[in-house]
N, C-alpha and C positions, 0 to 999 in steps of 0.2 A: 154636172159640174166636174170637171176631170180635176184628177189629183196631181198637185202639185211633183211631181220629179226631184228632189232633193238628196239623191246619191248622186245624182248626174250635176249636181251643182257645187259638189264636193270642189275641192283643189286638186288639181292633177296628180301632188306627192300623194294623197292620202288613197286617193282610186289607185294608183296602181302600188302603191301600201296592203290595200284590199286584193292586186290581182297574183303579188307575190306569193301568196296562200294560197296556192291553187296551179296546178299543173297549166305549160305557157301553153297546149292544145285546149284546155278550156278558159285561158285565157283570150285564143285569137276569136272564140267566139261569140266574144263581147263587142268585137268590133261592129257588127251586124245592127246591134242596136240604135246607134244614132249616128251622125258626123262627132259630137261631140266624144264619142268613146273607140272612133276607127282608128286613132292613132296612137292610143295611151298601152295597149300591150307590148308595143315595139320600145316602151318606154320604161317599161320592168325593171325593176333592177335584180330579179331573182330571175331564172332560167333553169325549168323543171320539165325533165323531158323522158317518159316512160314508155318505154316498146310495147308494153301494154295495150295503150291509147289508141293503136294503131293497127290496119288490118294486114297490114305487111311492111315486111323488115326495110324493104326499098322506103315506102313512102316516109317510114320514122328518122332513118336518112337526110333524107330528101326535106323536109321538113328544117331539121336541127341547118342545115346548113342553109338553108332560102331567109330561116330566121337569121345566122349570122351576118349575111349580104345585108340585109333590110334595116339593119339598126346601123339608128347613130353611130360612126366610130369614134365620137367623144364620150358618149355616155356609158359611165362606168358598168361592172356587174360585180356583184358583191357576192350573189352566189349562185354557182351550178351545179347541178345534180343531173346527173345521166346513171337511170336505171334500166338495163335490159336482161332481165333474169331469169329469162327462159331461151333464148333463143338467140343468135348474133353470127352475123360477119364482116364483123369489123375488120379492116387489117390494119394494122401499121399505119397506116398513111393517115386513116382517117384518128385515131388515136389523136395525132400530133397534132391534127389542123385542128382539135374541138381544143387541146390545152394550150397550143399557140392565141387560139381566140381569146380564152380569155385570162390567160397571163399577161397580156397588154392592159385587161382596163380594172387596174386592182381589185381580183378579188379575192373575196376573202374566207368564204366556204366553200371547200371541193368537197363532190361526192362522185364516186366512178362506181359502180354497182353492174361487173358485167356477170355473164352464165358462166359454169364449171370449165365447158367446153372451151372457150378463149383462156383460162390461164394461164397454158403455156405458150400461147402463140402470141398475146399480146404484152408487152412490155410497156411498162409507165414511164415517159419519157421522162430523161433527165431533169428538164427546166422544171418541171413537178415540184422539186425538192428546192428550188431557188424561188418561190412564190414567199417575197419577204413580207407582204401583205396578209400571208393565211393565216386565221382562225382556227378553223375548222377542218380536217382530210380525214375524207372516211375511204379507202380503196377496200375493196371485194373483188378477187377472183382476177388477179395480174401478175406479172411478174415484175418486181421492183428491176429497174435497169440496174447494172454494175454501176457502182458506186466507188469505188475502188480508187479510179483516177480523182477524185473529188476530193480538194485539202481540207475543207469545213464542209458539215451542211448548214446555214443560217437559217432556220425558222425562228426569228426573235418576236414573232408575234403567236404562234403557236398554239391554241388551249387544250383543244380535243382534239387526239388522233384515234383513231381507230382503224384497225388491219384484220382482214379476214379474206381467208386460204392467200394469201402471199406468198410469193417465194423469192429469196432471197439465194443469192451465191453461196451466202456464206453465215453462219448467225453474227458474225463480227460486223458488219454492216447492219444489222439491226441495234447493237449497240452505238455505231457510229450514226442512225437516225436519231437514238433516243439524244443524242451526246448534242444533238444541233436541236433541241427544244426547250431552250432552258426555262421558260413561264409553263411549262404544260401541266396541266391540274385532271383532265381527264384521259387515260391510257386503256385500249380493250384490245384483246388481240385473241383472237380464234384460230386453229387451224394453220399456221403459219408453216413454211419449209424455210429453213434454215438450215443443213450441216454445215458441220464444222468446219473451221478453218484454218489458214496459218495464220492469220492478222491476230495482233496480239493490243489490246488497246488495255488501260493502265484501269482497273474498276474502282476505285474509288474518285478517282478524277471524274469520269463519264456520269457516274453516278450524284457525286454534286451538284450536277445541272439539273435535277429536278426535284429543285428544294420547294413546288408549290404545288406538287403533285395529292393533287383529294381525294381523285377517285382512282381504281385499277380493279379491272376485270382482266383476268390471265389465264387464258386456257391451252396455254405451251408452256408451262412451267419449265420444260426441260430447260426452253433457251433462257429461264433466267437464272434457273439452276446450273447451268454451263460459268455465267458470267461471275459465280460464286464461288464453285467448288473449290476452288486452288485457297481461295484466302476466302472466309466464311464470313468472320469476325469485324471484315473492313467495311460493311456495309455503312452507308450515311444514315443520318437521320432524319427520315420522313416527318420532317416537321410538321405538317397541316394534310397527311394523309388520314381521312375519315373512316373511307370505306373500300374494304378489300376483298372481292370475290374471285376463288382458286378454282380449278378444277383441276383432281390428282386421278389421272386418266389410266396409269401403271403400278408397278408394286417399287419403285425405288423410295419406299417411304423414311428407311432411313436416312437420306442427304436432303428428303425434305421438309420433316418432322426437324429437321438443325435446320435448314433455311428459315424455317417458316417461325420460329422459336427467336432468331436473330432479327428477323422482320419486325414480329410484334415487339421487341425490345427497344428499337429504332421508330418504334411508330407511337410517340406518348399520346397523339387525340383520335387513334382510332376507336370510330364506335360503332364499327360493323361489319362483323367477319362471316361470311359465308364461306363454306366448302363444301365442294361435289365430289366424292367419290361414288367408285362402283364397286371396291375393296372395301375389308375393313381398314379404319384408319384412327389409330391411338396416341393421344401426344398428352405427355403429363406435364401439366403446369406447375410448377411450385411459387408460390408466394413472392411474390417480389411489388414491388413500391413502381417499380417504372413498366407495369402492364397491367392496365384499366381499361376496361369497356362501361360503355354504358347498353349496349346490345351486341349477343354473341349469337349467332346462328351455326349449325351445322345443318347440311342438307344432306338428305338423303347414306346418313355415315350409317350402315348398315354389314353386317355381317352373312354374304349371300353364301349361299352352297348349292350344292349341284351344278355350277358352272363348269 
């Protein structure tokens, strides 16, 4: 008596519901199984595409685009992730045509995850930042395009950003990203190149717009230590910031031992402070009514010698 098939008898949203969880290469190879499931990968509405998967750079290529020909150009995509983290040669060209693709059909999570080796050669194209639909942008390993000529950036939908090794013209244009996310609740930033610049943007204004900010992992301190130093005191207040993890990577502890002292005074529901040095690092608390935790962590705050 053969067994009934009842995944195969699902609704179409719900199978490929199921095939969004899952890389679209071991997606397409569910097409093989029946007529009933040849055509529901093309109907994804996720697009996860890892260089990995692949025995070479050409076919992983070769691939991403044979899948964009082959779909609906009604059927939206919600979200993309392109990870190639060993290995690429992307140029420019192709860059633009994967974020052209799918800036037409609202979506709403980007992920770009290229190798070390592309930072500097490939640039995130503009319209990147005009994706008024996004969620979700996680970039690794690009250079953020000038920004510069851009009167706003509008991300009014915004949650999570995440940046790591970026490089920037200038750290004023990372202020002016932060300044166009005004709902953003999760912030991380690794690695980042930012110098200095002559754009001057006004910090307590920019800083306003992320009154729903919960989480922040910050591991360039400098640049948010830059966006302070002049006026310390005008910090806003992190209304619904939870959890703050630092990494204090240098010795400038005293302008950050005063940042970070201004922070927690600006942050009333934080309840979780981590910090990574590799120094020693000492900050005296005194008594005050408006800085409560309910969890404090320090990591690794040690006193090394022989370095």
């Amino acid at each position: 008596m053969e067994r009934a098939d009842r995944i195969s008898n699902l609704p179409d949203s719900i199978l490929c519901h199921i095939l969004s969880s899952i890389s679209t290469k071991q997606a397409t190879i569910t097409s093989v199984l029946s007529k009933r499931w040849r055509p529901l990968w093309l109907s994804v509405l996720a697009l996860n595409f890892n260089s990995n998967d692949f025995k070479t750079f050409a076919r992983f290529v070769c691939v991403i685009n044979s899948t964009m020909k082959r779909r609906d150009i009604t059927l939206p995509i919600h979200s993309f992730r392109l990870r190639c983290p060993t290995y690429s040669s992307f140029d420019q060209k192709d860059v633009n045509q994967f974020v052209k693709f799918v800036l037409q059909r609202g979506i709403q999570n980007f992920y770009l995850h290229l190798p070390e080796t592309c930072m500097i050669q490939t640039k995130s194209p503009h319209n990147i930042l005009s994706f008024r639909t996004l969620e979700v942008l996680k970039l690794k390993s690009i250079m953020m395009v000038d920004i510069s000529h851009l009167a706003d950036i509008d991300l009014p939908c915004l949650k999570t950003l995440h940046l790591s090794r970026v490089h920037f013209r200038c750290h004023e244009h990372v202020i002016k990203l932060l300044s166009g996310c005004p709902i953003l609740e999760d912030l991380k930033t690794k690695c980042l190149h930012a110098p200095n610049g002559n754009e001057r943007y006004p910090l307590e204004e920019n800083f306003r717009r992320l009154p729903n900010l919960i989480k922040a992992r910050i591991c360039d301190l400098s640049i948010l230590i830059s966006m302070v130093s002049t006026c310390i005191t005008q910090l806003p207040m992190f209304q619904n910031l939870t959890y703050l993890e630092l990494n204090f990577i240098d010795q400038d502890w005293f302008l950050r031992g005063l940042w970070l002292i201004e922070v927690l005074k600006h942050s009333p529901k934080l309840q979780n402070l981590t910090i990574q040095v590799l120094l020693i690092f000492i900050i005296f608390f005194t008594k005050s009514s408006f800085i409560r935790f309910t969890f404090y962590k320090i990591k690794n705050c040690l006193l090394l010698t022989g370095m």
